[in-house]
N, C-alpha and C positions, 0 to 999 in steps of 0.2 A: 669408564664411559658415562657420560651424563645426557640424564633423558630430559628433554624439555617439555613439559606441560604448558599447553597454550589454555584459556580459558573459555575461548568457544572457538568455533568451527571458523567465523569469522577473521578470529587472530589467526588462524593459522594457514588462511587463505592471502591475508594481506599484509604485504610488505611494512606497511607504516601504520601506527594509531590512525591516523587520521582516513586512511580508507577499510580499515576494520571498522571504524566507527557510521562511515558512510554506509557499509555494507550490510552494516544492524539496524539502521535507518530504515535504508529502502527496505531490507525483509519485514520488519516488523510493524512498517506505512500499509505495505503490501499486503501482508497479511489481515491486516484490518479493515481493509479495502473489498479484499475477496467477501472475508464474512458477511459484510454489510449486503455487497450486491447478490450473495447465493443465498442471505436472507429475506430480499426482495422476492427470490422466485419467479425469476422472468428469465424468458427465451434468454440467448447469449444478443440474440438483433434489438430485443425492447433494450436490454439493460446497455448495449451499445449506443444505442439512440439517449437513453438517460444520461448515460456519461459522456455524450458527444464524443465517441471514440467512434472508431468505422469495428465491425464486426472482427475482421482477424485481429486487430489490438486489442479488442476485450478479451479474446481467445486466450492471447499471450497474458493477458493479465489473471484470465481466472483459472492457468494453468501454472500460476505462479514461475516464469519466465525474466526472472530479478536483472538478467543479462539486458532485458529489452528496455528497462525505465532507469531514467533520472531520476534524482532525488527530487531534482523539482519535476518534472513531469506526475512523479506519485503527487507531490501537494496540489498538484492543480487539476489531475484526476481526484482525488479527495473533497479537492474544494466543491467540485462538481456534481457528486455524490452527495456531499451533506446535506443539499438540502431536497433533495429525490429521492425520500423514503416513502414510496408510493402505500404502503401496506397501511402504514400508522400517519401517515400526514407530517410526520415530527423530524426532525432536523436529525440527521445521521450524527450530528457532531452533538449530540445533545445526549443520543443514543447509545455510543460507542466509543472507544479508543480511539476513533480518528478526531475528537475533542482535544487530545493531550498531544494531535501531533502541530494539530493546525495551530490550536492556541502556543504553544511552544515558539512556534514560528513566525506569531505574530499573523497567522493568514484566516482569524477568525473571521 
């Protein structure tokens, strides 16, 4: 009997490379995402107004809810973030790994 090793959680959720690979996207968009706005340290209502999301879709995002975003929906909540770093003045994408997702994308 032969056991199969997948190499993340990822692989071994998804049928094809190509939605393993989507599905490392969005978590790790996501997760870069969260950091950023629970580094802000705003209400869930301020930091929904920042990222023009209405309150219960911030919810789902800063409960990390991977089911509820597109890959493009994270790049364009990201885009909308990067430059509402309220604390520091300074460009989130400047600040952060969401630098390597946007520029990658070409959605600097």
């Amino acid at each position: 009997m032969s056991e199969e090793i997948d190499i993340s959680v990822w692989d071994a959720l998804s049928d094809t490379e190509q939605e393993a690979a989507n599905l490392k996207a969005r978590s790790a968009l996501l997760f870069e995402i969260r950091n950023a706005v629970f580094g802000w340290g705003l209400s869930q209502d301020e930091a929904a107004r920042r990222l023009g999301l209405t309150r219960p879709r911030t919810n789902d995002l800063l409960r990390g809810k991977l089911s509820k975003f597109s890959l493009d929906a994270l790049f364009n909540i990201a885009s909308a973030a990067r430059d509402r770093d309220p604390c520091e003045g300074r460009s989130l994408a400047r600040s952060s790994r969401l630098a390597e997702f946007l520029t990658a994308s070409g959605r600097n």
